[in-house]
C-alpha distance (Angstrom), angle and dihedral (degrees) to the residues before:
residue distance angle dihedral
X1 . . .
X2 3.76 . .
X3 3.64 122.9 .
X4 3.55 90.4 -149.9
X5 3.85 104.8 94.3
X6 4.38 87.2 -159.7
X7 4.03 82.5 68.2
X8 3.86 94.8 59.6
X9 3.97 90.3 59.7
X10 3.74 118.1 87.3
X11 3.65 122.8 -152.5
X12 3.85 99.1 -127.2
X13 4.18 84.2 -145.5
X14 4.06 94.5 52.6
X15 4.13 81.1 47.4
X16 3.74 96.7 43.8
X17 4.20 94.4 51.5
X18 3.81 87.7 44.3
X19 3.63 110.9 53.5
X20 3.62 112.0 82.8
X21 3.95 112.0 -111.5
X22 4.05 117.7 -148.5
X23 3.72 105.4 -146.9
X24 3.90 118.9 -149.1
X25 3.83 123.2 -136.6
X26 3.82 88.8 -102.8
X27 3.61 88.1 52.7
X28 3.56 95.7 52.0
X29 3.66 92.3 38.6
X30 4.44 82.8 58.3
X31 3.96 89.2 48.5
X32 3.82 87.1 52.7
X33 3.75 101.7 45.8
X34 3.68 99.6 39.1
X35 3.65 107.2 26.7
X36 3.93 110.9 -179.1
X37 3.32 94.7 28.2
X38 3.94 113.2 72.0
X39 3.69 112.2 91.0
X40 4.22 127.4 -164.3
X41 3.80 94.4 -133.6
X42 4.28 93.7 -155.0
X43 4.04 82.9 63.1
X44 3.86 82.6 50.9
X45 3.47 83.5 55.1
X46 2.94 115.3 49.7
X47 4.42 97.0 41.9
X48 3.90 88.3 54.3
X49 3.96 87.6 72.8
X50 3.69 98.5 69.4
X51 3.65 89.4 28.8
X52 3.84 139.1 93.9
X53 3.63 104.4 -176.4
X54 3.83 120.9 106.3
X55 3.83 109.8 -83.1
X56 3.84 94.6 -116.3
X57 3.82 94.2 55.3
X58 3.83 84.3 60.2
X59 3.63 97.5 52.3
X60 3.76 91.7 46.9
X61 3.75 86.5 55.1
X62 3.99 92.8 48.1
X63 3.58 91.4 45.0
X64 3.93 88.8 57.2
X65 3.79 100.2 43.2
X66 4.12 106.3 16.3
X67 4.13 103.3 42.7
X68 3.87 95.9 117.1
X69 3.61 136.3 83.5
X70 3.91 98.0 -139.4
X71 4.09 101.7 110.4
X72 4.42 94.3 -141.2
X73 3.45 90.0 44.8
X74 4.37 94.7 51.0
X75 3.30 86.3 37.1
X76 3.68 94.2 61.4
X77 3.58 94.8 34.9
X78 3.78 89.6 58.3
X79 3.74 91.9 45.6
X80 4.14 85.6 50.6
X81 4.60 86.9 56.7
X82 3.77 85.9 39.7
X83 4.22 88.0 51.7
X84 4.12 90.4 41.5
X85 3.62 97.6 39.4
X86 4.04 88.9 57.3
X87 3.92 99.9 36.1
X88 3.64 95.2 53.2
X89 3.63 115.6 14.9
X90 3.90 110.7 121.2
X91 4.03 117.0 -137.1
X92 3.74 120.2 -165.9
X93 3.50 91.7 -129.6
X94 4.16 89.2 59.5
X95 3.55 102.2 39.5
X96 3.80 86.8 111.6
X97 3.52 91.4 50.5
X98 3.84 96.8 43.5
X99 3.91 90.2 52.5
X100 4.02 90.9 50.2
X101 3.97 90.3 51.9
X102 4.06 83.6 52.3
X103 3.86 97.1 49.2
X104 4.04 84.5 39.5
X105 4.11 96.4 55.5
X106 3.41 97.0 30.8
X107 4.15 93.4 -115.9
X108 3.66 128.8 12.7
X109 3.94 132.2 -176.9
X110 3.75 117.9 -106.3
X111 4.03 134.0 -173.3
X112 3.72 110.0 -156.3
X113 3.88 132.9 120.5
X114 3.67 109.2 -73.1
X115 3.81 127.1 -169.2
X116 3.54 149.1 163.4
X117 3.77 153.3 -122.2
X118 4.04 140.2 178.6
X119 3.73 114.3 -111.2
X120 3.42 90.3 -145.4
X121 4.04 89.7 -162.0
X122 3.58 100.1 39.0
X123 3.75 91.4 46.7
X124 3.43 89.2 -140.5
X125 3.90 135.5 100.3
X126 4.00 122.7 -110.9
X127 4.10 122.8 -171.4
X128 3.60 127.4 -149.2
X129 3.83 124.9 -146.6
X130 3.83 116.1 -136.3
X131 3.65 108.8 -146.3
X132 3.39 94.6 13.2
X133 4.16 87.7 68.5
X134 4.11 88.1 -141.8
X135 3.68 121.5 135.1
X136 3.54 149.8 170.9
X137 3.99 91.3 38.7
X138 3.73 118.2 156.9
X139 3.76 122.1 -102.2
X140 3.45 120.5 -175.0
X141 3.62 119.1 -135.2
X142 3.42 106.2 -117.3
X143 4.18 83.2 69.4
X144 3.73 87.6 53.9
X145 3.51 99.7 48.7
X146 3.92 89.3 46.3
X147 3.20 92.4 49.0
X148 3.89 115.8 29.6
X149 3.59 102.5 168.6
X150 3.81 90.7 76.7
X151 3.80 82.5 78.0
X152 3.83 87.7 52.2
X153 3.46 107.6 64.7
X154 3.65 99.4 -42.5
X155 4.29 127.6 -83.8
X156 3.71 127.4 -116.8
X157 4.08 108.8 -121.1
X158 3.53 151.5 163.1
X159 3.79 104.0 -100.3
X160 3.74 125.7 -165.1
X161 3.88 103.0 -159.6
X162 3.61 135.0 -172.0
X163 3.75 133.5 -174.0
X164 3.74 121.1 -155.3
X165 3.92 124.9 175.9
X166 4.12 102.2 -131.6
X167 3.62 127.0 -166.4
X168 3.76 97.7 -110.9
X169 3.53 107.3 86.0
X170 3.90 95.8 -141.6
X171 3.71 102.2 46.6
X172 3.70 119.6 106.6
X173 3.86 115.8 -101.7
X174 3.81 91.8 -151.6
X175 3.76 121.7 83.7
X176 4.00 135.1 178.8
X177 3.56 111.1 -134.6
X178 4.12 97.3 174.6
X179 4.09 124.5 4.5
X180 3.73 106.9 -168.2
X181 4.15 111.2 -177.6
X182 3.64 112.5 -129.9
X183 3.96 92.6 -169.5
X184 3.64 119.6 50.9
X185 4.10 110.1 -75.7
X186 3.56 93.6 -172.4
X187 3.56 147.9 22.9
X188 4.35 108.5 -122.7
X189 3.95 90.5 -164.7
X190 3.53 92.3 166.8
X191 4.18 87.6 54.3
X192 3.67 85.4 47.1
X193 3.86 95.0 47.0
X194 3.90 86.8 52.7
X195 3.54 92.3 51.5
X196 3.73 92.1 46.3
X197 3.77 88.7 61.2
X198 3.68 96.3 70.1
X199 3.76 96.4 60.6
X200 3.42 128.0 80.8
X201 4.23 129.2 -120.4
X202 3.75 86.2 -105.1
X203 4.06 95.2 33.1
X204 3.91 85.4 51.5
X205 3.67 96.2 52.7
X206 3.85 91.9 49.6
X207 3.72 87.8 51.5
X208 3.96 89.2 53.6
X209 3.90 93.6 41.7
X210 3.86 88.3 48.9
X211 3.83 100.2 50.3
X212 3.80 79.5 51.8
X213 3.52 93.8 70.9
X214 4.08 88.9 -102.6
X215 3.82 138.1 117.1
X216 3.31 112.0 -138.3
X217 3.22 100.7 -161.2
X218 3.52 90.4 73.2
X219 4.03 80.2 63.6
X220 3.85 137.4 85.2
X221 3.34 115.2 -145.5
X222 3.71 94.6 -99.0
X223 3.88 90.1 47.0
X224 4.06 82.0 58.3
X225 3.71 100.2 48.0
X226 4.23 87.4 50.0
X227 3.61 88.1 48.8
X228 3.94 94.4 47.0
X229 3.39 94.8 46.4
X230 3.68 96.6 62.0
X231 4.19 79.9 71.4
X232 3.48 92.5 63.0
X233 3.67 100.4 90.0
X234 3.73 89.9 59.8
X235 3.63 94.2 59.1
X236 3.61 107.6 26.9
X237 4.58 115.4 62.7
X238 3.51 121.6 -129.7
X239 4.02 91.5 10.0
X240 3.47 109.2 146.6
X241 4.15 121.3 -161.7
X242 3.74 131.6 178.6
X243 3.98 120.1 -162.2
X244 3.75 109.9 -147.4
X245 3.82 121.2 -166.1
X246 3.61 145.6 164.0
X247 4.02 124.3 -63.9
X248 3.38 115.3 -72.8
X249 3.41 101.5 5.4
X250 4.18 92.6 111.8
């Protein structure tokens, strides 16, 4: 055994991307249907510890690049978030530096929190960037009607920016030149309803129960309907519900 007590700790990331994971046929079935969007939560995890982006952001990225069981290929995939994550994450505390590497190159890609608002006298749309403190940039409105949640509280995305003195002494020196969302910008329901057709009543509620954060084989099938109706109130207006349990228990 090492004397080193640093070699006794395991990074719970390194351990999550090694150990083999056995995939089910429901599993497998999820991967299929939805590809990009299933996410291994421990790998979710363990990246948010050295990380300061929102946890959602990461999962988006894991479910683009780490939804597979084959260990080389999630271990790449990882190493490919890792790689993005530190290339073109924007910190507060370098948004200075971030927009001198852009006016240096000519265009550099950014991930911060973009979103958007009317110009109501322009006529025309301008973003802001969250951490990287820019505003009134122009969007063009294809982007916005691609993407309409930028109007809704804004989007986090890949940006490629440029900046580019012009002539007119009131025109904006930054430009976008590609906005690609990584968080979901909007909701495909008839995608998802064609999905949903290739499951089963009972595969469908083990989907639900596991993107819960529950195994349902650990449930009957009654044990499943009490736990799915708890999500009732969240789809269903003016439902009202009332959990009753044993003394004491709060």
């Amino acid at each position: 055994m090492s004397d080193n007590p640093e070699d006794s700790i395991i990074d719970p990331l390194e351990a999550a991307v090694s150990t083999p994971v056995t995939l089910g046929p429901l599993d497998r079935k999820i991967l299929e249907q939805f590809p990009g969007l299933v996410v291994r939560k421990d790998l979710t995890k363990g990246l948010k510890q050295n990380a300061v982006v929102p946890t959602y952001v990461l999962e988006y990225l894991l479910g683009q690049h780490c939804a597979t069981d084959d260990l080389d290929a999630l271990k790449a995939g990882l190493e490919s978030v890792q790689r993005i994550l530190a290339k073109h994450y924007v910190h507060r505390n370098q948004a200075e530096l971030v927009k001198s590497t852009i006016k240096e190159r000519g265009s550099h890609k950014v991930i911060d929190k973009v979103a958007a608002e009317l110009n109501d006298k322009g006529g025309f749309y301008e973003a802001k960037f969250s951490n990287l403190g820019l505003k009134n940039v122009p969007i063009a409105d294809d982007l916005i009607r691609r993407h309409p949640k930028l109007l809704v509280g804004g989007i986090w995305c890949i940006t490629e920016l440029a900046y580019e003195l012009s002539e007119e002494p009131k025109a904006c020196p930054w430009h976008i030149e590609s906005l690609k969302p990584i968080q979901v910008s909007r909701a495909d329901y008839e995608e998802f309803l064609a999905a949903r057709a290739n499951f089963s009543t009972e595969e469908w509620m083990g989907v639900i129960l596991q993107s819960i954060g529950l195994n349902p084989d650990a449930f009957g099938r009654r044990g499943k309907l009490l736990q799915l109706m708890r999500l009732v109130p969240y789809c269903e207006r003016n439902y009202n519900l009332i959990e009753l349990g044993p003394k004491g228990t709060g």
